[in-house]
C-alpha positions in Angstrom: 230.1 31.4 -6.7 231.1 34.1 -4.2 232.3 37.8 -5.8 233.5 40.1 -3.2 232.5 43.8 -3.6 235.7 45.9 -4.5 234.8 50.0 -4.9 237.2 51.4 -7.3 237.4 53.0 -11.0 235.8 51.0 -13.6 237.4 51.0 -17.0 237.7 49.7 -20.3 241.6 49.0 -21.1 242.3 49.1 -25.3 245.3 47.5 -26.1 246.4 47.6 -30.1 250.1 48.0 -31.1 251.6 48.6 -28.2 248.9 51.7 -27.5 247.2 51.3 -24.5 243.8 53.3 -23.9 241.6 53.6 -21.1 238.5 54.7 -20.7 235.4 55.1 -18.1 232.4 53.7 -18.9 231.2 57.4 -19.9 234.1 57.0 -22.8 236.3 59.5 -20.7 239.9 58.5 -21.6 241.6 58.4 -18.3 244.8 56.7 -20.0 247.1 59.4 -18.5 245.5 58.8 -15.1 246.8 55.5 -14.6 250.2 55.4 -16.4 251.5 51.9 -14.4 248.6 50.0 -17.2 250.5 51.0 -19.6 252.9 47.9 -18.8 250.6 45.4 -19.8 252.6 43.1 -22.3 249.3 41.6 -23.9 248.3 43.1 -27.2 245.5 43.2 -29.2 243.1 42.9 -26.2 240.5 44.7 -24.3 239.7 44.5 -20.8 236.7 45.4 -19.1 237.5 45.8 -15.0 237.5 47.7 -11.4 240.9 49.4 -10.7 241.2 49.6 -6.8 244.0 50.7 -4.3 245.1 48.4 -1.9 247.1 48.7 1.1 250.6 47.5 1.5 249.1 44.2 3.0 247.5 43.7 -0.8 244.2 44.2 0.9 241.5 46.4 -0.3 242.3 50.2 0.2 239.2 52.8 0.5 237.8 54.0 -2.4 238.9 57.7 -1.3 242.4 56.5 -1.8 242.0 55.5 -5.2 240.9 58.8 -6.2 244.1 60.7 -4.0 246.4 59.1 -5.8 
């Protein structure tokens, strides 16, 4: 099994009721940071991940681009 290394934001998205929370693994809610998560249509759910920016080829962005944005 092969996992390439992606550098990006890792959070913990809270889904329950429609509410969508994220947080870092600090428990700093960063919900307001990323406001396009919010569209998930999956509820009751949580989902532990790496958000990263890519590029408009789809391929992995620098990390300093993530954190421009």
């Amino acid at each position: 099994m092969f996992e390439s290394k992606i550098d990006g934001h890792r959070l913990i998205l809270s889904r329950t009721s429609g509410q969508t929370c994220l947080y870092t693994r600090h428990n700093n809610d960063c919900t307001r940071q990323y406001l396009e998560l919010n569209e998930i249509t999956l509820d009751d759910i949580i989902l532990d991940g790496e958000v990263a920016a890519t590029d408009e080829r789809g391929l992995v962005d620098d990390h300093g681009a993530l954190f421009s944005a």
